[in-house]
N, C-alpha and C positions, 0 to 999 in steps of 0.2 A: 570543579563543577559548581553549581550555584548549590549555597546554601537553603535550609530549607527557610518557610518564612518568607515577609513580603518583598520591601525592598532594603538598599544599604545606600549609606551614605558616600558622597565622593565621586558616584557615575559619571560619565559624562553624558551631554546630551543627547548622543546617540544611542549609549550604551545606560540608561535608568539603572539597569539592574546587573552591575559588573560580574562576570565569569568568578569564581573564589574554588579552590580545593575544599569540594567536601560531597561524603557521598550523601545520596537522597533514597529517599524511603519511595520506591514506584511503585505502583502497583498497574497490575499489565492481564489485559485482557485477549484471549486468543492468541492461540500456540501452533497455528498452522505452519505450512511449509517455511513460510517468511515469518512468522512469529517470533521461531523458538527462536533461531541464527540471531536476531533482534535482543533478544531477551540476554541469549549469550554473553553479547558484545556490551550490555550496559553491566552485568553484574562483571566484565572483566574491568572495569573501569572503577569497579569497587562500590554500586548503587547495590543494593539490598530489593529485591525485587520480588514482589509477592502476585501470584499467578491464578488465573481464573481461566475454564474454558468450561463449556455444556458437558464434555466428557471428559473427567479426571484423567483418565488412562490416555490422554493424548498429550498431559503435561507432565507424569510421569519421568520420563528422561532429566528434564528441568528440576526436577522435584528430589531426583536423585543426587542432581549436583548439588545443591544446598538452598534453590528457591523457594522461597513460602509459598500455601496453597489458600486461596480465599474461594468461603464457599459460594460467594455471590458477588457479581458486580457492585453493589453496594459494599460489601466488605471489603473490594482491590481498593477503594476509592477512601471508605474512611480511617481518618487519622495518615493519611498519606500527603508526599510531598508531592508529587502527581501520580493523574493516571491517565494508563494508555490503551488505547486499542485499535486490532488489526483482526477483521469479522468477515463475513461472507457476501452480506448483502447491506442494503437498506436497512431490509426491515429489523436486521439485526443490530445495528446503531442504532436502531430508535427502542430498541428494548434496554441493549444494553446503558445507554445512559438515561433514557427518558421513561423507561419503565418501572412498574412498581417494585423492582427490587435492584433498580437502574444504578450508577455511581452517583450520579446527581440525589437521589432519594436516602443516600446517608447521612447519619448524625453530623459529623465533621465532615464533608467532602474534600476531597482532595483541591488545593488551591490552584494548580494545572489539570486541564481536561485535552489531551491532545485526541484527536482519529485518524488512523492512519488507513483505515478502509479507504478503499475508493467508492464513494457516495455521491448523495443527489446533490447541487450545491444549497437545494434548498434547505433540506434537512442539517447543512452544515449549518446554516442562520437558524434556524429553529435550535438546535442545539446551543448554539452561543448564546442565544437571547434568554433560552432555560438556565443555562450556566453562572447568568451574568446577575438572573433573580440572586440567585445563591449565594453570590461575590464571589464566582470562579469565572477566571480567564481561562478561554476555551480557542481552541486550535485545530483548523481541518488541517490534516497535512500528510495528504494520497500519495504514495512514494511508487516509485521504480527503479528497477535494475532485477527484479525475480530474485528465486533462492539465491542462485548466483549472487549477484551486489548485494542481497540479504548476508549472506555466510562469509561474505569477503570487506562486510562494512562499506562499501561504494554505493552505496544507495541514492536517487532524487530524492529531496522530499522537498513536496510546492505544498509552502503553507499560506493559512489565510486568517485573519484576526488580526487583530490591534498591535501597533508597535512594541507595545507594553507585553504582549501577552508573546509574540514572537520574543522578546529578547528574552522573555525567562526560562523560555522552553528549548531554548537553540543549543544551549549545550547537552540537553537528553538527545534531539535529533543527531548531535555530531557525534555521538556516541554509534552510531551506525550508516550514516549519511554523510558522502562525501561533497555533496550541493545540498544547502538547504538556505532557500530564498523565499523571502517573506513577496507574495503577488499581491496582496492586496487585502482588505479586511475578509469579515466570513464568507465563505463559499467560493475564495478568488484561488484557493488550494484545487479545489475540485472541479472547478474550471480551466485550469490547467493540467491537470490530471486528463481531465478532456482529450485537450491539445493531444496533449501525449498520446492518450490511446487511438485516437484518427489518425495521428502519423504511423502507429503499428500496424494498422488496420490496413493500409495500404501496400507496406511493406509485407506484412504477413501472408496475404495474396497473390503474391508478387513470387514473394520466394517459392510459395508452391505451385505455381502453374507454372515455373522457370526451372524448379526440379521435373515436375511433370515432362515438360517437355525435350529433357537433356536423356531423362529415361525413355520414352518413348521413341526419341532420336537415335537409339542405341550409342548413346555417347557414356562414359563413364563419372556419373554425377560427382564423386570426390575429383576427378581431376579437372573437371568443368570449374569448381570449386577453389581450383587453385590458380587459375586464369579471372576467373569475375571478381572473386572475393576481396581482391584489395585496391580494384579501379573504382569507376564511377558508381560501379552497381554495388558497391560494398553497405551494407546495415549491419546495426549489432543483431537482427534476427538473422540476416546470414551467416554471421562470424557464428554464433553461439548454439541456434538452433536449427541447421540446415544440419551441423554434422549429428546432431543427436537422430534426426531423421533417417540418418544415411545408415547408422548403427542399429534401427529399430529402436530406439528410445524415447519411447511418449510420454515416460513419465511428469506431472505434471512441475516446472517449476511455475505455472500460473494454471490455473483449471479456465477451460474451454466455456465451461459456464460463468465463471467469472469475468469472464472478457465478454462475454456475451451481455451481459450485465450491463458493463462499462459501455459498450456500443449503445445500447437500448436509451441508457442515459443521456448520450450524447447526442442522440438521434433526437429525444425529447426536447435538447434545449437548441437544437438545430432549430426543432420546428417554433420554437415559442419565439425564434428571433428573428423568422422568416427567411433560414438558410435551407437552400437545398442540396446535400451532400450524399451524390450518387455511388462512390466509392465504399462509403461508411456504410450505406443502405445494400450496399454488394454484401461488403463482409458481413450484416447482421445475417441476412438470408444462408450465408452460406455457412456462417458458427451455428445459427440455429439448426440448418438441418444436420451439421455435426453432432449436436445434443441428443438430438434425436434419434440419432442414428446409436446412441451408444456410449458416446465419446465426450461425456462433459465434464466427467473426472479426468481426464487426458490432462499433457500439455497443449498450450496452443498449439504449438507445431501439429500436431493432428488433424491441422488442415488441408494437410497435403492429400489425407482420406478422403476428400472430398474432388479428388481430382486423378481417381483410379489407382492412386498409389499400391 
């Protein structure tokens, strides 16, 4: 893995800042569903990883295996060789790193700032340009694949930032990401994060007014299941969360409100680009009134409540 410190001598021009064996001191903010499984996989790799969340008792587990506890974003960050984070919303990236007791606001800041939230892409540029006051290379980099490619290391992650700051960071990401491609400088992470979540969006809807109606047909939805599942109509949300549906299991590998989140965003720079995306505008109407309904700690799959399940 990359040593801590800036750069080494001998790179090549693609590679500034060459790959070397050696663990790094992270510090890692937010322990949620896809966190910890995260956190896991880099302290298996032999990185030393020191942990922050608003409530102790959810990093606990972590805390138990041997990872360090920081009382504050500012403390994951200072004296560290990066830091990371994976939060709920916006507004919580802009506290966690841009706030008064942000990782940016420490003594020493950590010289990597990666986000792994899915965020605004503006906020990723605002963040990198705070970052950059400081002399820290900053990194949007909104990942996919759920607990799932969380717990299994198979993760997206579409990053965004400077060549310089992708190639120092790409071995932390490959420590749980089986893609991670640089799109573009800041905010080109979260812009494809985008991407991503409109093509779920579609498919998400898809799968549950298609279960709806195999149930309503008195057809038997596992065996329908075993006919569609690997033709044309095949998605990773029907491979993965059709069957959890079939079993009664909502539990959330991504929260209903979170997705909801991501749509709202998307929907936003839809309109700033003058796209109109009636599909997208389906699913926000319909995850919303899911939230509402009850259902925004759910998994996504919990859309199918939305359609008599």
């Amino acid at each position: 893995m990359i040593a801590s410190g800036y750069g080494y001598p001998g790179g090549s021009a693609r590679t500034p800042y060459p790959p070397v064996m050696h663990a790094l001191r992270i510090g890692w903010i937010g322990t949620g569903v896809m966190g910890t499984s995260m956190v896991r996989h880099l302290r298996a790799k032999g990185h030393h990883v020191t942990v922050h969340t608003r409530t102790r008792a959810r990093a606990e587990p972590l805390l138990a295996e041997g990872a360090g506890w920081a009382a504050s974003p500012a403390d994951a960050s200072n004296g560290m060789d990066a830091v990371c984070s994976i939060v709920g919303f916006p507004e919580d990236v802009e506290t966690v790193h841009l706030g008064p007791a942000g990782t940016l606001s420490a003594e020493r800041p950590a010289p990597l700032l990666v986000d792994l939230t899915t965020s605004s892409p503006a906020l990723a540029r605002r963040v990198a340009e705070a970052a950059a006051a400081r002399g820290v290379l900053a990194v949007d980099a909104p990942v996919s694949g759920g607990d799932v490619g969380a717990r299994n290391g198979t993760l997206s992650v579409m990053c965004g930032g400077t060549p310089e700051a992708f190639e120092r960071v790409r071995p932390v990401l490959e420590a749980f990401g089986k893609t991670v491609v640089l799109q573009g400088g800041p905010g080109a992470g979260q812009h494809t994060k985008m991407v991503n979540q409109l093509l779920i969006a579609g498919t998400m809807l898809g799968m549950a007014e298609a279960l709806a109606y195999a149930k309503r047909a008195g057809l038997e939805p596992s065996r329908v299941l075993e006919s569609v599942g690997g033709g044309a109509a095949a998605s990773w949300s029907l491979a993965n969360l059709a069957p959890r549906v079939l079993k009664g299991d909502f539990a959330p590998g991504f929260f209903c409100e979170h997705f909801l989140k991501d749509l709202r965003i998307a929907l936003e720079g839809a309109r700033a680009m003058g796209l109109d995306m009636p599909c997208a505008a389906a699913a926000e109407r319909t995850y919303a009134s899911l939230c509402e309904a009850g259902f925004a700690r759910s998994g996504t799959q919990a859309v199918v409540h939305a359609y008599g399940w």
